[in-house]
Structures are given as structure tokens and as C-alpha cells.
KOLVOKE-665307 format. One line per 2 residues: their letters; for each residue x, y, z of N, C-alpha, C, O. Coordinates in steps of 0.2 Angstrom, whole numbers. Atoms other than C-alpha are relative to their C-alpha. Example, Ala and Ser with C-alpha at 12.3 -4.5 7.8 and 13.67 -1.06 7.14 Angstrom:
2
AS = 4,-6,0,62,-22,39,4,6,0,9,5,3 ~ -4,-6,-1,68,-5,36,-4,5,3,-1,11,4
This chain:
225
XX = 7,1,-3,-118,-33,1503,-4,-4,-5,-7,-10,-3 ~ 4,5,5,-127,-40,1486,1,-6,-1,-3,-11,-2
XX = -4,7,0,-113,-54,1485,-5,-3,7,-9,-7,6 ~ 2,3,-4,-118,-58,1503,-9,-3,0,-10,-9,2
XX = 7,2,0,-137,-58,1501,0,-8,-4,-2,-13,-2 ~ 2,6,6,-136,-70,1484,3,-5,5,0,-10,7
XX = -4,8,-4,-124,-82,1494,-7,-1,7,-5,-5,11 ~ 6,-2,-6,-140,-80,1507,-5,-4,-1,-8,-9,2
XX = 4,4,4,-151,-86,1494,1,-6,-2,-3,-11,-2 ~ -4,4,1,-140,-97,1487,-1,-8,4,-3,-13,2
XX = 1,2,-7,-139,-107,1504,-6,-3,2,-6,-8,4 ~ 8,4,-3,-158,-109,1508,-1,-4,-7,-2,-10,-6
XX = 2,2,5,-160,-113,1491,3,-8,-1,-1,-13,-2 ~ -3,4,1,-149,-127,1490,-1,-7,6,-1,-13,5
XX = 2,4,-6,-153,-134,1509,-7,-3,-2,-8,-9,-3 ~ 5,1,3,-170,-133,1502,-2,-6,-5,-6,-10,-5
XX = 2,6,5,-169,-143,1488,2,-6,3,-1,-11,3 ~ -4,7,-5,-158,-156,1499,-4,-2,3,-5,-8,3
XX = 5,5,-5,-171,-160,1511,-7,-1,-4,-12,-2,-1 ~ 6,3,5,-183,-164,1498,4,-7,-1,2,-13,0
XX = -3,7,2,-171,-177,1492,7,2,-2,9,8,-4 ~ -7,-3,2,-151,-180,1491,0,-1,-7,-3,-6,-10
XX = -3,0,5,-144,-175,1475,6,0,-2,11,1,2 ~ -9,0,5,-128,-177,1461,-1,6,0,-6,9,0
XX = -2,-8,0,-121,-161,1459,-4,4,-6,-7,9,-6 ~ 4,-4,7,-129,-159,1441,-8,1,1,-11,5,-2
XX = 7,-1,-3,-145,-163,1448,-2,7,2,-6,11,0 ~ 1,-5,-3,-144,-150,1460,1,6,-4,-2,11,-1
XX = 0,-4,4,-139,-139,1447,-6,3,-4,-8,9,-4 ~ 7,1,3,-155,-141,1436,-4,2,3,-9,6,1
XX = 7,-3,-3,-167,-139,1450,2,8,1,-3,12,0 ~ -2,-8,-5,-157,-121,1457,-1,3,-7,-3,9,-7
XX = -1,-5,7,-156,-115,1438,-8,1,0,-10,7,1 ~ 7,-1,0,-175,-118,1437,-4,4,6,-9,8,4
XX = 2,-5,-3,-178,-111,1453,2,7,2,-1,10,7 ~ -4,-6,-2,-166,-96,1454,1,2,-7,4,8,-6
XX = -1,-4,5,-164,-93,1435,-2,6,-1,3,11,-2 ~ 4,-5,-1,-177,-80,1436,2,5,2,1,10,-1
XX = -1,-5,-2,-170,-71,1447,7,2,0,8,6,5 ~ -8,1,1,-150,-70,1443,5,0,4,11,2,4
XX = -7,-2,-4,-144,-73,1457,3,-7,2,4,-8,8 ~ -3,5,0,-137,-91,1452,5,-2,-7,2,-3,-12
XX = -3,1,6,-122,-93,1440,3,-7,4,4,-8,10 ~ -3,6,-2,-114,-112,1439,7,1,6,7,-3,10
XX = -6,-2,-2,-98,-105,1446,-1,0,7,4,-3,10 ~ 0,0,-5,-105,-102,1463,-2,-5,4,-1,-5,10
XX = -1,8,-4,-112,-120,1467,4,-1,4,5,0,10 ~ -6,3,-2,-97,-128,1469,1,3,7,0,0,12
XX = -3,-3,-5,-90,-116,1481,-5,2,7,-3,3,13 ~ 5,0,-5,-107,-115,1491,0,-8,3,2,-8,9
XX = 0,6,-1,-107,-133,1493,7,-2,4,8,-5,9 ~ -8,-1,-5,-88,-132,1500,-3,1,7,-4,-3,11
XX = 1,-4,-6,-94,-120,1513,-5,-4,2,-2,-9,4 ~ 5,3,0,-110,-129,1516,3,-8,4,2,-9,10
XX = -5,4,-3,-98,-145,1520,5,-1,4,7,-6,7 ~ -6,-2,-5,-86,-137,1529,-2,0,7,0,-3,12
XX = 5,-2,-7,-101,-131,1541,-4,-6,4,-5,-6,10 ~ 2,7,-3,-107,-148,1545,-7,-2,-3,-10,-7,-2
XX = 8,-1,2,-124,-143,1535,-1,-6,-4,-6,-9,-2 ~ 1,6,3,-122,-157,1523,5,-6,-1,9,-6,3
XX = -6,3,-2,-112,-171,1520,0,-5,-12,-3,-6,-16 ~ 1,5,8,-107,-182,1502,-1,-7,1,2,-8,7
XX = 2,6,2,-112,-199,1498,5,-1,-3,4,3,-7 ~ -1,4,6,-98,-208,1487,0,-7,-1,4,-11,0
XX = -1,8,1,-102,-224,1481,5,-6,-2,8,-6,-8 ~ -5,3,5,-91,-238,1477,2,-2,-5,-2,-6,-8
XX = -4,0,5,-82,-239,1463,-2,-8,-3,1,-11,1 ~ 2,5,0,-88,-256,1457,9,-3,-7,11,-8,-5
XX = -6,1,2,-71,-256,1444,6,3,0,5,8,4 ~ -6,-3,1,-55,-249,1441,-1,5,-6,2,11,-6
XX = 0,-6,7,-60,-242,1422,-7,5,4,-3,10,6 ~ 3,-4,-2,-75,-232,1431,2,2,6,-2,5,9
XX = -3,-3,-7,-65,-227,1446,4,6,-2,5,10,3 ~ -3,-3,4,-56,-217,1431,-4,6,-2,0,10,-4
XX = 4,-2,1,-71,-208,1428,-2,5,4,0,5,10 ~ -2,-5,-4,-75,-192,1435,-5,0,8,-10,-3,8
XX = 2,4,-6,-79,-193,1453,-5,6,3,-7,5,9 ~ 2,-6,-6,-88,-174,1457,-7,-3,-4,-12,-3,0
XX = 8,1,2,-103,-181,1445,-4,-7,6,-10,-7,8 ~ 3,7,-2,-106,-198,1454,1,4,10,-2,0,14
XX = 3,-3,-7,-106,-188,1473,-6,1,1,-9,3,-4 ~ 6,-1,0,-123,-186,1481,1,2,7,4,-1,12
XX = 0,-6,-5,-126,-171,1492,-5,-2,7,-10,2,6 ~ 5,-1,-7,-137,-175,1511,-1,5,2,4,7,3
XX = 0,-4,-7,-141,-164,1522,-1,-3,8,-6,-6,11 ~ -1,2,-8,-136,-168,1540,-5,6,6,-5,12,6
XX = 3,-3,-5,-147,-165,1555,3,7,0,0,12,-3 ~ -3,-11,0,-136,-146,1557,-4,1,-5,-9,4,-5
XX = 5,-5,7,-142,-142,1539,-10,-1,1,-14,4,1 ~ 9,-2,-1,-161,-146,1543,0,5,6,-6,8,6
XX = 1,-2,-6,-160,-136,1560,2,8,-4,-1,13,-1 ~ -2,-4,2,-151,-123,1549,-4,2,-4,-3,8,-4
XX = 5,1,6,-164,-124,1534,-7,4,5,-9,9,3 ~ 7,0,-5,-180,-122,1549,2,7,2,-3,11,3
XX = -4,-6,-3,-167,-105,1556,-2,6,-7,-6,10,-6 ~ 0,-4,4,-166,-97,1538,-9,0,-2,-11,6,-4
XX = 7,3,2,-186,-104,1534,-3,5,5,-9,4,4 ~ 1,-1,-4,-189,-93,1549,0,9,0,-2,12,4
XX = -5,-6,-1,-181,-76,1545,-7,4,-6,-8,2,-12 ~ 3,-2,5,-194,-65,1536,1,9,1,-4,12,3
XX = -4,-6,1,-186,-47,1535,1,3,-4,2,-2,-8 ~ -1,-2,6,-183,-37,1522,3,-3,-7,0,-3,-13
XX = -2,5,3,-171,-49,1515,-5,-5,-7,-4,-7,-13 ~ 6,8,2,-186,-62,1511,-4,6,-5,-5,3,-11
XX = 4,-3,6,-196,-48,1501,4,3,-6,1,7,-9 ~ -1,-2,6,-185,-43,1487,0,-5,-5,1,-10,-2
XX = 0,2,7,-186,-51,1471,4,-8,1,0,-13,1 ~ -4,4,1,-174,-64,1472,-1,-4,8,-2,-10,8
XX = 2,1,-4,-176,-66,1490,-6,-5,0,-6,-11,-1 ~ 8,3,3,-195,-70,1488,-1,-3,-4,-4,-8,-2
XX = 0,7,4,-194,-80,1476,0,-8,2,-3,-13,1 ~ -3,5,-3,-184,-93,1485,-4,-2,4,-7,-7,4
XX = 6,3,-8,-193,-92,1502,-8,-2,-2,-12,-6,2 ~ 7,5,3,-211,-95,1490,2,-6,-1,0,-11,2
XX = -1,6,-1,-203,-108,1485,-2,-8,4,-3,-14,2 ~ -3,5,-7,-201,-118,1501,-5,4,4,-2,6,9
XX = 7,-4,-1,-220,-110,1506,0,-8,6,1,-8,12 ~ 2,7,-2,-224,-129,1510,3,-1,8,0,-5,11
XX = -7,3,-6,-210,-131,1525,0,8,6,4,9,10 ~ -3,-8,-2,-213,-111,1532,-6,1,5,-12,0,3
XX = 7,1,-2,-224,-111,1545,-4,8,0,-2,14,-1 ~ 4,-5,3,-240,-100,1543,1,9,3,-1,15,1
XX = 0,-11,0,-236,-82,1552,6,2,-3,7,7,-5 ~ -4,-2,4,-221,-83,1545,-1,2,-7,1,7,-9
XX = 1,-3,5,-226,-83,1528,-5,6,0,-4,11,-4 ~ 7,-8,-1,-242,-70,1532,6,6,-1,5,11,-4
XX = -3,-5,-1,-226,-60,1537,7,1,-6,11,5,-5 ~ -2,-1,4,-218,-62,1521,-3,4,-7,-2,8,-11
XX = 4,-2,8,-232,-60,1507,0,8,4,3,12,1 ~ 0,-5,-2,-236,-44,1518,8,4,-2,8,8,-6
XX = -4,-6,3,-219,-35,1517,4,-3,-6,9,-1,-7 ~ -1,-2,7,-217,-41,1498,-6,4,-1,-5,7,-6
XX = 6,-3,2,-234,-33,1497,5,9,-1,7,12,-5 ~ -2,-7,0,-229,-18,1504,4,3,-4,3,8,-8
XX = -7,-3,6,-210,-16,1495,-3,1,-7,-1,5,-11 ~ 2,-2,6,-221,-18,1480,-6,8,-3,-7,11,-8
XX = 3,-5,-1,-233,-6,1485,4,7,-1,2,12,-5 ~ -7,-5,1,-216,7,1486,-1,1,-7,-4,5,-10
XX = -2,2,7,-212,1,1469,-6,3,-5,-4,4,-11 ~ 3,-2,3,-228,6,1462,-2,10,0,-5,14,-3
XX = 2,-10,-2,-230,25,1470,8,2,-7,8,5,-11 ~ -4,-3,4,-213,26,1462,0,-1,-9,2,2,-13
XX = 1,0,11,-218,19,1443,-5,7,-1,-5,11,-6 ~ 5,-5,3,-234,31,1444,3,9,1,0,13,-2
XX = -3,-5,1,-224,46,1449,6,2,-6,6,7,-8 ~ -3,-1,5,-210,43,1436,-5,3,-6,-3,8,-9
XX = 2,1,2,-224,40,1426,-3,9,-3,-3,12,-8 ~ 0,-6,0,-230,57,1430,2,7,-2,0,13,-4
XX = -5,-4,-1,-215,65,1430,1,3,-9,2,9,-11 ~ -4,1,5,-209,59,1411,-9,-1,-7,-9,0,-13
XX = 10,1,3,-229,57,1403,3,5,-9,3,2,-14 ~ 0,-4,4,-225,72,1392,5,0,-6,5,3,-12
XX = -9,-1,0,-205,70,1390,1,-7,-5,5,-7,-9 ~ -3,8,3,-204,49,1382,-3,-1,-6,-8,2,-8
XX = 3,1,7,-207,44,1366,-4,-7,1,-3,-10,6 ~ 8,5,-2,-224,30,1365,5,-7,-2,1,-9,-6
XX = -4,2,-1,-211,18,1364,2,-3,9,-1,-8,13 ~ -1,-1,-6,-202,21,1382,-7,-2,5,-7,-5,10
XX = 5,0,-5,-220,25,1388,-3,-8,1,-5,-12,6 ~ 7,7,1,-229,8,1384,8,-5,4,5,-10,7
XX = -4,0,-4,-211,2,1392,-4,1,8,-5,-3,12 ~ -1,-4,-9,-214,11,1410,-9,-4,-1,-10,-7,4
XX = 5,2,-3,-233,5,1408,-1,-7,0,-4,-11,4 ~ -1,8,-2,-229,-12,1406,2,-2,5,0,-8,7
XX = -6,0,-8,-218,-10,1422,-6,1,6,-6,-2,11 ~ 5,0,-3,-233,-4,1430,-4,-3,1,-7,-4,6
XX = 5,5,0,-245,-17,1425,3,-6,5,1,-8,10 ~ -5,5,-4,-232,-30,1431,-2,-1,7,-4,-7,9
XX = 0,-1,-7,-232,-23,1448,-8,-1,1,-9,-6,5 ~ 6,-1,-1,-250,-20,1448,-4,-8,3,-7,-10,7
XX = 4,7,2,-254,-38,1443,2,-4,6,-2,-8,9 ~ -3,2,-5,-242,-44,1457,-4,0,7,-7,-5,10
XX = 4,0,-4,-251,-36,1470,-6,0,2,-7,1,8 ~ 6,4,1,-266,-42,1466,-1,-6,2,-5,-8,6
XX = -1,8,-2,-260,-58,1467,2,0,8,-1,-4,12 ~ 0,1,-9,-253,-56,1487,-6,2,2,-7,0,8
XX = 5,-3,-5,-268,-48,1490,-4,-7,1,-6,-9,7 ~ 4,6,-1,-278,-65,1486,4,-7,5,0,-11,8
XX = -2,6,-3,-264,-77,1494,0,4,7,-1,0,12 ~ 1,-3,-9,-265,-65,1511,-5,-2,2,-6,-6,7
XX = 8,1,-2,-284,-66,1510,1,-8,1,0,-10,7 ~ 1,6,0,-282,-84,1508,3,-3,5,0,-8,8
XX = -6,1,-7,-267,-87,1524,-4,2,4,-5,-2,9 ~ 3,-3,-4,-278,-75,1534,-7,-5,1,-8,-8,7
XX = 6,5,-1,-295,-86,1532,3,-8,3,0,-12,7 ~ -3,8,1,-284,-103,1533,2,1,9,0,-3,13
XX = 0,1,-8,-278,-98,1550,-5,2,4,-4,0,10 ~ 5,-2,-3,-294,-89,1556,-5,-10,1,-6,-14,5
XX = 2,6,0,-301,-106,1552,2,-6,5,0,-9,10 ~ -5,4,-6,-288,-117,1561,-2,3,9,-4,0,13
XX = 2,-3,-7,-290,-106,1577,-4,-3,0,-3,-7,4 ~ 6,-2,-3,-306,-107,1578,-1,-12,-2,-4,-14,2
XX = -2,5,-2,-304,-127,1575,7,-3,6,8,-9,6 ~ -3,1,-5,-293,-129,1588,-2,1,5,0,-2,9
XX = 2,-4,-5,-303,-118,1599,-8,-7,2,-9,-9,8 ~ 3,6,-2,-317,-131,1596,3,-6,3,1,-9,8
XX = -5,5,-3,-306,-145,1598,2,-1,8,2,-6,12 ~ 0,-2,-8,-304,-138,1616,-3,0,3,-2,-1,9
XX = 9,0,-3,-323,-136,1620,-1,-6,2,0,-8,8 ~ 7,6,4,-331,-151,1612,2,-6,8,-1,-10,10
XX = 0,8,-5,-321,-164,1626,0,2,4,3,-1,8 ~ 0,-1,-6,-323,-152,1640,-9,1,3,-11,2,8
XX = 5,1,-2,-342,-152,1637,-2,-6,-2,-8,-7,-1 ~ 2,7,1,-343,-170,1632,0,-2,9,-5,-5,12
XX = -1,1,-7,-337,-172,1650,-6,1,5,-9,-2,9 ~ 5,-3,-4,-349,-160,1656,-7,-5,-1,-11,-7,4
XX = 7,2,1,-363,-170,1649,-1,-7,3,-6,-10,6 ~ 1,6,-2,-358,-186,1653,1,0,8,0,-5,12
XX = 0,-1,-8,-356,-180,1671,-9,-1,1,-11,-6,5 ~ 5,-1,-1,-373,-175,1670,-5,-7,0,-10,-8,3
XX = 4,5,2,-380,-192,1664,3,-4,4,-1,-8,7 ~ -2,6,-6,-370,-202,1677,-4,3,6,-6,-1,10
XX = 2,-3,-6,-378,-190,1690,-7,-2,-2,-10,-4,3 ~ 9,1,0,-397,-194,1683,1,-7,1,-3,-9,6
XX = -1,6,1,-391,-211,1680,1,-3,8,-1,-9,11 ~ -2,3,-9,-386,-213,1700,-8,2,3,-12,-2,5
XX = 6,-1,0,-402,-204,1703,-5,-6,-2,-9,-9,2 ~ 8,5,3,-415,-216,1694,0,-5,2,-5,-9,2
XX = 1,6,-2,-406,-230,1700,-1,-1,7,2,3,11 ~ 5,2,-6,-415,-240,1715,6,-1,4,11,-4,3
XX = -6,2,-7,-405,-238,1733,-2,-8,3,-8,-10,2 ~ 1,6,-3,-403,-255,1741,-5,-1,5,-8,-6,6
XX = 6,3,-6,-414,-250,1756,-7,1,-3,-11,0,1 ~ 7,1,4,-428,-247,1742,-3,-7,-1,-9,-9,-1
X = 0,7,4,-428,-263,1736,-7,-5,6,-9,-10,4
């Protein structure tokens, strides 16, 4: 199950970086270390093999360039490929970009999916920061009960350990709590421009009705004249 998730991650992560722009294999290696080092669920070894499956599925496709000689045709040929993503991987990429489930709030999960914030449309994310909030909120009932439990029992060492663990979490939560508030105003906002958006040219109508209607009014009938 843990293998399946990382490969889970693994996957968005990689479609992810592809439709930002194609990459050479070592390229994509550097961005996915940077983005996924943090959370350990990218060793070199499993690239390659993700990229197989990824190619098999139709998700992506390779680039090879021409060879311009013979002594550089000699040369190794996995560096000089450059990875796309094909319409399937974009429509695949908007499926997984979509999925906000338990999955999306663990550590490694979450991570990935902030990542790729920019591309996730907004109740989806609302419904990510929320259940990372929560599972963090879990994590912190359980540090102050250990905390509780063991207070009297660890050496000041251990403790400043376990409070460390708690600040963490603490500090964490904090911070969803301000990107929530901030998603929650941003869409209450938009609503409520769109809601105008919808008025504004059905009373513009209204008004200009009303001004043709004066305007036919004030002007002289022919048998006036």
C-alpha cells in the first residue's frame, strides 16, 4: 500500500513538472529531488521505471533528437531524450489534480498537491488545506497526550524532543489556518464578483429601457408638429 501511494505521488509529481515544460531525464530528476526530497518518497531508482509506465500509458511521449554525427550518436542516448506530456497525461494530470482524499493530506501527499496549488482549482484545494488541517489537528491531540502520558518518565533531552514535535505541528496549523482564511475570502470575493457581473448588464438594460421609454416620450409625434 505505501509502495502504491509513493508511485501515486511519484506520477502527479512527474506529469506535473511535464506540463510546466518538457524535460531531459536529469532535468526532471533535479526538479522531483527538490520537490519530493523532503518528503522520501523519491529515490533515483524509481524515475526511470515511472517513466516506462507513464509511456506505456500514453501519458507521455519522448523527444529524440537527431544525431547530427556518428561520434555523438555513440554517446549515451537516455541523457539527450526529452519527456512531453501528451493530451492523455494532461487530462490525466486535471484527474489526479482533482482527487482530494485522504491521500492528498499526508505529509508526502500534501506536499506534492501544494505544489501544483496554481493548476488545482479552488474547492479542491479549500478541500485539501482542510483535511491536512484536520489530520494535523489528530497529530497534535496525540503529541499532547503522549506528552502527557511521559512528562514525568523522559529525560529533558527526549522532552525538548517531543516539544519540538509539537511546536512543528503547532506552527503548521497556523499556517492552514491563514491559507484557509485567505481561499475562503478569495472565493467569497469572486462569488460576489460574478454575482455582480450578472446584475450590472441586467440593470444597465433596465435603465436604458427606461431612457428609451422617456426619450420616445419627449419626442414630438408627427401629428404635433
Amino acid at each position: 500500500m505505501a509502495a502504491r501511494k509513493g508511485a501515486g505521488v511519484l506520477e502527479l509529481a512527474v506529469l506535473g513538472l511535464l506540463h510546466e515544460a518538457p524535460m531531459h531525464g536529469y532535468e526532471l530528476r533535479k526538479r522531483l529531488n527538490a520537490l519530493l526530497g523532503m518528503f522520501r518518497a523519491f529515490s533515483y531508482g524509481s524515475l526511470y521505471p515511472c517513466l516506462k509506465q507513464l509511456l506505456a500509458n500514453g501519458l507521455i511521449m519522448e523527444d529524440r533528437p537527431e544525431e547530427p554525427n556518428a561520434a555523438l550518436a555513440l554517446q549515451s542516448r537516455r541523457s539527450k531524450i526529452v519527456y512531453k506530456l501528451t493530451a492523455d497525461g494532461k487530462e490525466r494530470l486535471q484527474e489526479l489534480l482533482t482527487e482530494a482524499g485522504p491521500a492528498s493530506w499526508e505529509d508526502e501527499g500534501f506536499g506534492v498537491h501544494f505544489a501544483f496549488f496554481s493548476h488545482t482549482r479552488a474547492d479542491v484545494r479549500l478541500r485539501i488545506l482542510e483535511g491536512r488541517r484536520s489530520r494535523l489537528e489528530e497529530r497534535l491531540e496525540s503529541f499532547r497526550a503522549a506528552l502527557a502520558r511521559t512528562r514525568e518518565r523522559v529525560d529533558s533531552y527526549t522532552l525538548e524532543l517531543q516539544n519540538h514535535g509539537l511546536e512543528s505541528v503547532e506552527r503548521e496549523v497556523r499556517w492552514l489556518n491563514e491559507l484557509i482564511g485567505r481561499e475562503r475570502a478569495e472565493q467569497e470575493q469572486q462569488a460576489r464578483n460574478e454575482r455582480q457581473a450578472g446584475q450590472e448588464p441586467q440593470a444597465g438594460r433596465e435603465r436604458q429601457d427606461r431612457t428609451s421609454e422617456t426619450t420616445a416620450q419627449d419626442m414630438p409625434r408627427e401629428n404635433d408638429r
